[in-house]
Backbone as CSV, one residue per row, in Angstrom:
resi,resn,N_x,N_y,N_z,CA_x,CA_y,CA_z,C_x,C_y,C_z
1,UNK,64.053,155.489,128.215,63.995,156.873,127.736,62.786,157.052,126.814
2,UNK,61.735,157.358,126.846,61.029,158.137,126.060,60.861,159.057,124.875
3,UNK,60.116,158.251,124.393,60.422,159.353,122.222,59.438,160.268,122.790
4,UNK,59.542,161.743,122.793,58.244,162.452,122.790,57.823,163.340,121.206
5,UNK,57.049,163.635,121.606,56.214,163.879,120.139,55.751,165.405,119.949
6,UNK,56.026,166.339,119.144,54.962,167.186,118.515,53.756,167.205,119.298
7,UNK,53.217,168.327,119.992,51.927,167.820,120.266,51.109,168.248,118.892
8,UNK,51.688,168.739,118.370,50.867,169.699,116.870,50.405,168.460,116.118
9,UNK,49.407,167.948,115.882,48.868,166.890,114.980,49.279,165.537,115.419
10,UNK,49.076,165.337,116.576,49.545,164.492,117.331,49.378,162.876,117.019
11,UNK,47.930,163.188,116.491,46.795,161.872,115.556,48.040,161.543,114.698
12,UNK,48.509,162.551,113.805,49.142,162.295,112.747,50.564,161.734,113.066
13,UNK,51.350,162.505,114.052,53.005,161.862,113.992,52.440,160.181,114.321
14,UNK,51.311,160.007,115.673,51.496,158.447,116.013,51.507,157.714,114.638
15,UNK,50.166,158.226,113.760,50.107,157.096,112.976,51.334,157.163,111.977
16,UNK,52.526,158.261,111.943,53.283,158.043,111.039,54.408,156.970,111.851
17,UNK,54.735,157.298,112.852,55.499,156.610,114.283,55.509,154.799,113.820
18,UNK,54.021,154.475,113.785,53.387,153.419,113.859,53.333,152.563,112.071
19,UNK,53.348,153.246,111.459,53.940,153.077,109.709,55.317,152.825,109.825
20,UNK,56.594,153.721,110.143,57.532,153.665,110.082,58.021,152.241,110.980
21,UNK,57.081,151.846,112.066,58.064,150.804,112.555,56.958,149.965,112.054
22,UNK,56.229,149.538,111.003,56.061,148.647,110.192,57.235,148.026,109.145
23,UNK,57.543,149.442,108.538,58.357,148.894,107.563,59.794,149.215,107.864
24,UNK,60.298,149.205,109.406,61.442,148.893,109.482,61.276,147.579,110.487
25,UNK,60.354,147.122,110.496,60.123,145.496,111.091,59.974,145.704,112.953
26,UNK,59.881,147.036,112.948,59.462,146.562,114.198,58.333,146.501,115.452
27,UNK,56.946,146.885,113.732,55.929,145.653,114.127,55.838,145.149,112.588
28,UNK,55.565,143.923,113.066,55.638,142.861,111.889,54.232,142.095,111.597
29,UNK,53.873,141.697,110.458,52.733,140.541,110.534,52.204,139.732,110.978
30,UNK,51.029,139.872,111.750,50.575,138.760,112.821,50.743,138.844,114.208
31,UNK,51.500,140.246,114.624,52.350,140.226,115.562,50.644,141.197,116.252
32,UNK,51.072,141.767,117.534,50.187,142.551,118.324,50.219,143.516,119.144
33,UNK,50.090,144.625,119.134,50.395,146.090,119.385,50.116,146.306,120.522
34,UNK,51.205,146.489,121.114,51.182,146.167,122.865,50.989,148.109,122.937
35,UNK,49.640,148.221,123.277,48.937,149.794,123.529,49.266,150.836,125.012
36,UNK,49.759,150.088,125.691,50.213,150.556,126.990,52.114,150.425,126.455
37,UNK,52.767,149.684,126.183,54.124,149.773,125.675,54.651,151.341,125.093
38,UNK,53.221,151.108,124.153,53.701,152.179,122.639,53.640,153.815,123.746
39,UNK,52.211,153.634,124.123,51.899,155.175,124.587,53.042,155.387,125.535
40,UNK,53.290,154.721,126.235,54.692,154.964,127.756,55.944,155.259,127.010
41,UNK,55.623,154.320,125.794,57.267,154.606,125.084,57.136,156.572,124.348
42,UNK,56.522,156.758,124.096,56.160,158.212,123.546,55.429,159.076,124.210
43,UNK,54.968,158.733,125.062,55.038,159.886,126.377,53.272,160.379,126.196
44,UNK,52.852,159.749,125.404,51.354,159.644,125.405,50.264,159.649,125.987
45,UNK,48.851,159.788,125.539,48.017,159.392,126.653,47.479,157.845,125.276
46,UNK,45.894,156.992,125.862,46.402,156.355,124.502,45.495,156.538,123.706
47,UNK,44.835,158.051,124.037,43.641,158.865,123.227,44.216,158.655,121.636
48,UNK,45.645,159.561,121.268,45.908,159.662,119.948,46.416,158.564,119.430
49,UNK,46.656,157.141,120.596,47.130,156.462,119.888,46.023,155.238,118.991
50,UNK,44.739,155.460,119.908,43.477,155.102,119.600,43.060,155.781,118.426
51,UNK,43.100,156.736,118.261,42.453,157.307,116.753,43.663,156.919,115.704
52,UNK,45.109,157.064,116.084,46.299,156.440,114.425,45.186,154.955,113.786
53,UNK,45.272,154.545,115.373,45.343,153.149,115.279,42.997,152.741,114.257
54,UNK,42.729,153.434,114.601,41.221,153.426,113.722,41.822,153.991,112.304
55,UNK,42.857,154.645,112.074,42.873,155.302,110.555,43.853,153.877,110.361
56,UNK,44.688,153.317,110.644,45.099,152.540,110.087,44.458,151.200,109.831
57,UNK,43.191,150.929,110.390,42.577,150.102,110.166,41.581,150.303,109.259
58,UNK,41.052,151.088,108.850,40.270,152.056,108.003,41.611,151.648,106.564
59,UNK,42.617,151.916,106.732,43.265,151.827,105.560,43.857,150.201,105.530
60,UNK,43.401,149.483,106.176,43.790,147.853,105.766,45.040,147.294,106.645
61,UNK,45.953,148.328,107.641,46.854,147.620,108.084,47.079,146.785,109.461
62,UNK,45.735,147.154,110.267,45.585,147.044,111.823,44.136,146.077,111.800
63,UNK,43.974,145.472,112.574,42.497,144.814,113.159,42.622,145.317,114.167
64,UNK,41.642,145.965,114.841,41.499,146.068,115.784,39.785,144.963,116.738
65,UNK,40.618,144.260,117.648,40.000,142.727,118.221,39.433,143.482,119.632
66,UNK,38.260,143.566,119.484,37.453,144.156,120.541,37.681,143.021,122.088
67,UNK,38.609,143.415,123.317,38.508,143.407,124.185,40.244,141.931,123.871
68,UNK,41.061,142.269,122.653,42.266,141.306,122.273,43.152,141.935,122.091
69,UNK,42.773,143.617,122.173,43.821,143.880,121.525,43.966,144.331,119.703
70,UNK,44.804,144.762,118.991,45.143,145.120,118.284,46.098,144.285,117.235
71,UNK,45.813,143.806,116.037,46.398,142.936,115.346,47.214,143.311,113.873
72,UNK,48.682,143.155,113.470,49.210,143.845,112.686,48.679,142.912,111.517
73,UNK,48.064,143.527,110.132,47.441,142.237,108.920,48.478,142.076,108.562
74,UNK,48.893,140.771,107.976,49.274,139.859,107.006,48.841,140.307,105.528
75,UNK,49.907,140.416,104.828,49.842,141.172,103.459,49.192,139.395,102.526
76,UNK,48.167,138.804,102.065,48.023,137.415,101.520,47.860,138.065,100.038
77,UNK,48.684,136.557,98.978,48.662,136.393,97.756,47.227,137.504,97.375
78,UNK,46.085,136.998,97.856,44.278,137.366,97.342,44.296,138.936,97.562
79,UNK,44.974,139.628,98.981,45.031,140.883,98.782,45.845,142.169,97.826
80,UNK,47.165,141.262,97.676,48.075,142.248,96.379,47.238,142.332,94.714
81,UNK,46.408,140.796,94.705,46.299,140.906,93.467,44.687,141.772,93.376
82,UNK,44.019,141.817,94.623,42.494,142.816,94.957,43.367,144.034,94.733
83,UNK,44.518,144.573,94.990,45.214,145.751,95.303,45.534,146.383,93.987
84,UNK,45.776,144.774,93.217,46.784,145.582,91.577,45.330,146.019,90.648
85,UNK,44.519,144.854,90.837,43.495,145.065,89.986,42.665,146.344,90.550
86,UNK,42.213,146.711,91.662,41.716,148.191,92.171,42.864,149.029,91.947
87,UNK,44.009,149.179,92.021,44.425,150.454,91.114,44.347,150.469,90.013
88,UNK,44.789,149.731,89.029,44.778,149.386,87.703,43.269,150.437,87.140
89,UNK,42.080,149.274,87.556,41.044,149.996,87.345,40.894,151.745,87.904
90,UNK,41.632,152.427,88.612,41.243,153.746,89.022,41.913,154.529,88.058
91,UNK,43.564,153.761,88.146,44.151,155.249,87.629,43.986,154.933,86.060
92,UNK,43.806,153.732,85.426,42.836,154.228,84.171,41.826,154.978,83.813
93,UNK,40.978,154.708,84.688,40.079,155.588,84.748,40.333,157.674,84.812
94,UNK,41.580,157.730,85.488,41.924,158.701,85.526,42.519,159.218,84.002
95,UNK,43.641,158.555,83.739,43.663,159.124,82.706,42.777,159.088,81.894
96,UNK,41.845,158.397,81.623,41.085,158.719,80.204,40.250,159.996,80.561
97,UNK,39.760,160.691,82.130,38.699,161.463,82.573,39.457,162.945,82.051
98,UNK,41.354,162.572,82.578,41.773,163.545,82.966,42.936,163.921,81.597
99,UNK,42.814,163.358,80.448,43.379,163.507,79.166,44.009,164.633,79.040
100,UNK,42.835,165.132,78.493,42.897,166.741,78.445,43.661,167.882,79.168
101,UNK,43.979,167.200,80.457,44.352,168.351,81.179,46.163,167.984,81.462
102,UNK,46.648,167.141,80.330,47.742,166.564,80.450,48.505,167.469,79.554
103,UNK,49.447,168.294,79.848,50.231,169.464,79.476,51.436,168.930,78.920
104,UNK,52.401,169.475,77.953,53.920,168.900,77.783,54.579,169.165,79.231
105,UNK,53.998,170.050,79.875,55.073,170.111,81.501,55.189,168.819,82.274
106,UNK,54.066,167.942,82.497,53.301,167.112,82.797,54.161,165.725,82.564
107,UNK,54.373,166.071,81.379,54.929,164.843,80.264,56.567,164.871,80.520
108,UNK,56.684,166.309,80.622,58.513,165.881,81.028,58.692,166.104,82.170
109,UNK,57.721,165.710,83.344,57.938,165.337,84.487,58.001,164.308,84.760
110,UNK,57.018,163.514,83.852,57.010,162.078,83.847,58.545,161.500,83.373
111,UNK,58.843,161.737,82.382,60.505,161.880,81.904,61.119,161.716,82.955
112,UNK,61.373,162.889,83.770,62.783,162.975,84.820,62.203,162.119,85.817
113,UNK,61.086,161.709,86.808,61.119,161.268,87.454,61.122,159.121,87.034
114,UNK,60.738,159.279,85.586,61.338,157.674,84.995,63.137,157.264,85.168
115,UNK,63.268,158.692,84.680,64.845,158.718,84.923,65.542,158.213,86.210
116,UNK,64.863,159.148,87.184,65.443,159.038,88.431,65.448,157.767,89.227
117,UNK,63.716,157.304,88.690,64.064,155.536,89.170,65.562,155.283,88.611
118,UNK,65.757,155.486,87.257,66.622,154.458,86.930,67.637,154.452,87.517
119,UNK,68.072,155.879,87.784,69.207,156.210,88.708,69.561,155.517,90.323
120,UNK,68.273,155.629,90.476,67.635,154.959,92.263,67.810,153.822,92.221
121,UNK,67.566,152.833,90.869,67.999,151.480,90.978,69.488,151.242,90.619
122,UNK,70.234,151.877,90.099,71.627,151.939,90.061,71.957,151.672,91.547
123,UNK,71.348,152.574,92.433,72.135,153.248,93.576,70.968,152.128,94.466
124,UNK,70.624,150.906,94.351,70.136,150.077,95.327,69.391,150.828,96.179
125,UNK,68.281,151.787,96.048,68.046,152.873,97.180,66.399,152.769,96.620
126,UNK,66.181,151.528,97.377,64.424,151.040,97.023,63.755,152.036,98.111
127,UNK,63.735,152.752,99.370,63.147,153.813,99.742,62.913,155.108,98.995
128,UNK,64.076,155.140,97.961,64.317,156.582,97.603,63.075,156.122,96.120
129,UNK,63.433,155.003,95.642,62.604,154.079,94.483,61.222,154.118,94.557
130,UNK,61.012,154.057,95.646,59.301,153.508,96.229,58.890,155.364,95.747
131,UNK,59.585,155.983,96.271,58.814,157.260,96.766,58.670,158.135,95.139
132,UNK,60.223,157.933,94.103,59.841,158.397,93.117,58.908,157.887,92.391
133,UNK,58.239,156.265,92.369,57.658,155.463,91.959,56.017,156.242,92.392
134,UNK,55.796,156.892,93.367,54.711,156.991,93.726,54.675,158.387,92.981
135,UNK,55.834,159.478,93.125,55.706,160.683,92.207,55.014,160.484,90.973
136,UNK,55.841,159.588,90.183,55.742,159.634,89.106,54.166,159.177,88.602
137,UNK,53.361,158.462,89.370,52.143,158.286,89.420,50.785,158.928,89.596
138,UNK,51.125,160.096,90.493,50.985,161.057,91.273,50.589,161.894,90.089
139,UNK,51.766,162.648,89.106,51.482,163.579,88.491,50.132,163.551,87.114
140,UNK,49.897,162.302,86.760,48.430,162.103,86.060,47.306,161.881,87.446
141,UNK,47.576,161.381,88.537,46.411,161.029,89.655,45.978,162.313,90.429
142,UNK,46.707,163.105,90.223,46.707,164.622,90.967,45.899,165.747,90.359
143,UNK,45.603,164.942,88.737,45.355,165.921,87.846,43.294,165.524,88.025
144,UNK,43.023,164.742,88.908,41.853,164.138,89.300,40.938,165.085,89.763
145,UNK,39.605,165.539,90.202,39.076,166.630,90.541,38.482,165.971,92.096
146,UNK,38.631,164.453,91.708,38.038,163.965,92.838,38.978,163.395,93.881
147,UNK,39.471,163.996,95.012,40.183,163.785,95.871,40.109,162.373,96.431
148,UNK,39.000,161.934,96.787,39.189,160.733,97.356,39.402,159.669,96.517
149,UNK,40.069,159.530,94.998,40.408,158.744,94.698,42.277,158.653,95.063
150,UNK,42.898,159.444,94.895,44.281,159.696,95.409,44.172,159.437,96.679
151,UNK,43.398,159.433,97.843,43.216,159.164,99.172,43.090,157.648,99.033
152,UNK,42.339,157.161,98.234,42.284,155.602,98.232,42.850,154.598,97.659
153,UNK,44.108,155.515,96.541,45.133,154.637,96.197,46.439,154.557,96.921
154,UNK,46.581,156.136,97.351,47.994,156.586,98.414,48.353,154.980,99.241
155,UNK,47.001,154.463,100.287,47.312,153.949,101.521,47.440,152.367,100.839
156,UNK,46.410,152.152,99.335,46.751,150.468,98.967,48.384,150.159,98.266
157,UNK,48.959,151.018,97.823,50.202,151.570,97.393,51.284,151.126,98.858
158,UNK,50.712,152.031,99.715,51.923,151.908,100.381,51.691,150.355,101.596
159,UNK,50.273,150.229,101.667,50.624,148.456,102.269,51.081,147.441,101.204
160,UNK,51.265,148.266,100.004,52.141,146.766,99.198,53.525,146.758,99.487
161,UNK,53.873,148.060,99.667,55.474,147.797,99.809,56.020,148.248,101.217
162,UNK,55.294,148.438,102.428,55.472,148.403,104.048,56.523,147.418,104.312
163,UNK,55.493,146.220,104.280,56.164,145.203,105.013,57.232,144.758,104.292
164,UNK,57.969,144.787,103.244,59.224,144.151,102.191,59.951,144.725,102.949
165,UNK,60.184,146.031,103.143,61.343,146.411,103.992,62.179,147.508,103.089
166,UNK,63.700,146.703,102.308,64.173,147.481,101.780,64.510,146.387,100.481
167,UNK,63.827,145.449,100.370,63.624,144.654,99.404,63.213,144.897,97.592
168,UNK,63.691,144.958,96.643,63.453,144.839,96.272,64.054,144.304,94.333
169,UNK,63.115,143.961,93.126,64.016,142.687,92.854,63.782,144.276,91.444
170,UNK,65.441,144.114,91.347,66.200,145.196,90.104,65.343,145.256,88.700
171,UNK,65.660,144.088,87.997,64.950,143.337,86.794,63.686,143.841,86.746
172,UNK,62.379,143.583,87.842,61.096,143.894,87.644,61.130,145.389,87.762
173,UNK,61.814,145.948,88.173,61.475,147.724,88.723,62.501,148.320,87.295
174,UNK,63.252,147.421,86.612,63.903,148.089,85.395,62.678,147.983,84.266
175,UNK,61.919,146.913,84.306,60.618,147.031,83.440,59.088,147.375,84.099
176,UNK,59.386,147.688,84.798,58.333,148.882,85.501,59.049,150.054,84.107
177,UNK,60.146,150.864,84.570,60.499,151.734,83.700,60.165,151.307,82.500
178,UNK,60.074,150.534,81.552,60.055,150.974,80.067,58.613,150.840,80.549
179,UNK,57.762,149.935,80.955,56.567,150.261,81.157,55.939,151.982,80.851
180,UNK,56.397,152.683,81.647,56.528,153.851,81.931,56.516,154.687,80.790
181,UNK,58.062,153.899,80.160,58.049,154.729,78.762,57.164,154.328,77.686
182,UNK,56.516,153.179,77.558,55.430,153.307,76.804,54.146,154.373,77.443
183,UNK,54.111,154.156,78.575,53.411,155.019,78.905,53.238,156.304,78.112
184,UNK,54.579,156.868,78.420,54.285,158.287,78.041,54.304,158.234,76.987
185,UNK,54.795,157.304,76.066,54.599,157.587,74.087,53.436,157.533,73.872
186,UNK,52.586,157.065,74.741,51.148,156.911,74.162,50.633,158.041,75.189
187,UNK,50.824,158.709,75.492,50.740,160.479,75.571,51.042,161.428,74.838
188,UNK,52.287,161.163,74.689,52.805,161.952,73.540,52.000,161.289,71.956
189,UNK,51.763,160.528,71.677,50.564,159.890,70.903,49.339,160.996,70.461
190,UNK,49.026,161.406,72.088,47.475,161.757,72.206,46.820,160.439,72.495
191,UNK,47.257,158.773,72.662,46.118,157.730,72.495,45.766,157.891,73.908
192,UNK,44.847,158.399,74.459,44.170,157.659,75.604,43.787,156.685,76.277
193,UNK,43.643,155.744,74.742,43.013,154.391,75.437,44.444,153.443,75.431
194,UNK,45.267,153.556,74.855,46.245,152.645,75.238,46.727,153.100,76.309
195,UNK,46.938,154.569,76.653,47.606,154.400,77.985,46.751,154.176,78.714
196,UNK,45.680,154.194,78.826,44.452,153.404,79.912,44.873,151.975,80.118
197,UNK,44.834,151.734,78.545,45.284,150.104,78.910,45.907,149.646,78.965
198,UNK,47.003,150.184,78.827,48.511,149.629,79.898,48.931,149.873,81.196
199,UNK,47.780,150.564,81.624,47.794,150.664,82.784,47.081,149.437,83.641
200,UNK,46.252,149.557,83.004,45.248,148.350,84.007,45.137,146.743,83.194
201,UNK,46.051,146.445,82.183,46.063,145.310,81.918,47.490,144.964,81.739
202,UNK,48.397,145.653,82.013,49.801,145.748,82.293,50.468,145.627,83.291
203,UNK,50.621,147.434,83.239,51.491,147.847,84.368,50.877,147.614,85.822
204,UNK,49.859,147.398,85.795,49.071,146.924,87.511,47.654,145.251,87.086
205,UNK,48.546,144.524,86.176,47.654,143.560,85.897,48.884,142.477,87.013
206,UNK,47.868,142.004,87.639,48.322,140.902,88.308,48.830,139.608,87.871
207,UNK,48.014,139.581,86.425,48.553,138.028,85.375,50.023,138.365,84.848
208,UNK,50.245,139.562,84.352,51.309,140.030,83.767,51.941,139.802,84.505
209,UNK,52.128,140.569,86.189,53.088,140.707,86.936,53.113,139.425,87.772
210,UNK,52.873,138.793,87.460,52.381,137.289,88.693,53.624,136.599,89.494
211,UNK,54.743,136.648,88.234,56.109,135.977,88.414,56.941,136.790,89.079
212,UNK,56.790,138.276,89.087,57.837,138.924,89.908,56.869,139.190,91.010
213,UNK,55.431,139.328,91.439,54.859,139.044,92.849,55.166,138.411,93.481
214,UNK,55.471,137.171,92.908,55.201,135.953,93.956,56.770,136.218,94.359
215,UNK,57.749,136.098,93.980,58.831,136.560,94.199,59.206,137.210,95.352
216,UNK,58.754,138.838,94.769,58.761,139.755,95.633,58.290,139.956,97.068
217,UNK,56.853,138.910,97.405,56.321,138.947,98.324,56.433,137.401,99.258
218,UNK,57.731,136.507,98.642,57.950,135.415,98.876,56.921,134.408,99.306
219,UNK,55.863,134.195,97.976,54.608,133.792,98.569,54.887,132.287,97.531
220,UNK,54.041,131.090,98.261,54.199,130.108,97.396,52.713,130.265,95.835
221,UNK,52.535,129.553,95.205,51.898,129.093,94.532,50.532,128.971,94.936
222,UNK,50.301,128.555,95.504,49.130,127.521,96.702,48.324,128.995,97.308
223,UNK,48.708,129.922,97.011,48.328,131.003,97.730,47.130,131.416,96.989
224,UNK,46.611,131.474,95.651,46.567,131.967,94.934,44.994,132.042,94.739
């Protein structure tokens, strides 16, 4: 039976099609994207499935092996911690650019959506977690003038937590939150530079977080 598709943005459902059965495992790491399978299975030609498949490689998750085929990447130790340290460095950068334009509305958005993690980790609901996790990030990264930096953290964001699944460890995502809440005291502060720098030598420092990575991404030591 055949999934058919929207033809309306057609580029777009494949490559969402093609995300979603990443991170419900059913394409996996290392594995190889059988291109005649996918298009027959969705009623395709494999025009749109050729362009998902260039944006997802463009964003780090596909190789594409000239005349091999198509290759799903392997998430390695060297890329999460290239990943923590390139956000770290951006969205500091953001807040200190974008200070100013940080409102009390702003600030008790940040509030409810800290909250709601906490709630989300009550309720074991790491999809619902991931997504407020990205809100709550969102509302200082949004406040950016330059679009393609939110374009270039969105896609390293979401290949960290694709392939885990529905994994994830309580303890580290409960101090993510106070993280958070220092965050915002040093908003409510006015300090700029500390929340800069708990951002990028903290809350997305790879030394800090090293012990619940390796963990999380069940990687040995040796990786490193």
């Amino acid at each position: 039976m055949k999934t058919w598709l929207n033809v309306l943005s057609l580029r777009e459902q494949v490559y969402e099609y093609l995300r979603n059965e990443m991170i419900t495992g059913g394409l996996t790491p290392g594995s190889t994207i059988n291109l005649n399978q996918i298009a027959k299975q969705l009623g395709i030609s494999k025009t749109p499935l050729r362009d998902a498949l260039i944006h997802l490689e463009i964003e780090g998750f596909v190789t594409i092996l000239p005349r091999r085929g198509v290759m799903v990447n392997a998430l390695e130790l060297s890329d999460v911690k290239d990943a923590y340290d390139s956000i770290g460095i951006i969205e500091a950068a953001i807040v200190q650019d974008c200070f100013d334009k940080i409102k009390p509305a702003h600030i008790s958005r940040l509030e409810r959506l800290n909250e709601q993690m906490r709630k989300d980790i009550q309720k074991d609901d790491f999809s619902k977690l991931f997504k407020t996790n990205l809100a709550f990030h969102d509302v200082v990264n949004s406040l950016s003038d330059n679009p393609l930096l939110e374009k270039f953290i969105f896609p390293i964001k979401h290949r960290l937590y694709d392939f885990q699944g529905q994994s994830y460890i309580p303890g580290w995502e409960l101090r993510n939150c106070e993280e958070h809440d220092r965050f915002i005291g040093f908003l409510k502060e006015k300090n700029s530079l500390e929340a800069a720098r708990l951002l990028k030598e903290v809350h997305w420092s790879y030394g800090v977080q090293k012990m619940y990575i390796k963990q999380f991404y069940a990687m040995s030591a040796t990786g490193e």
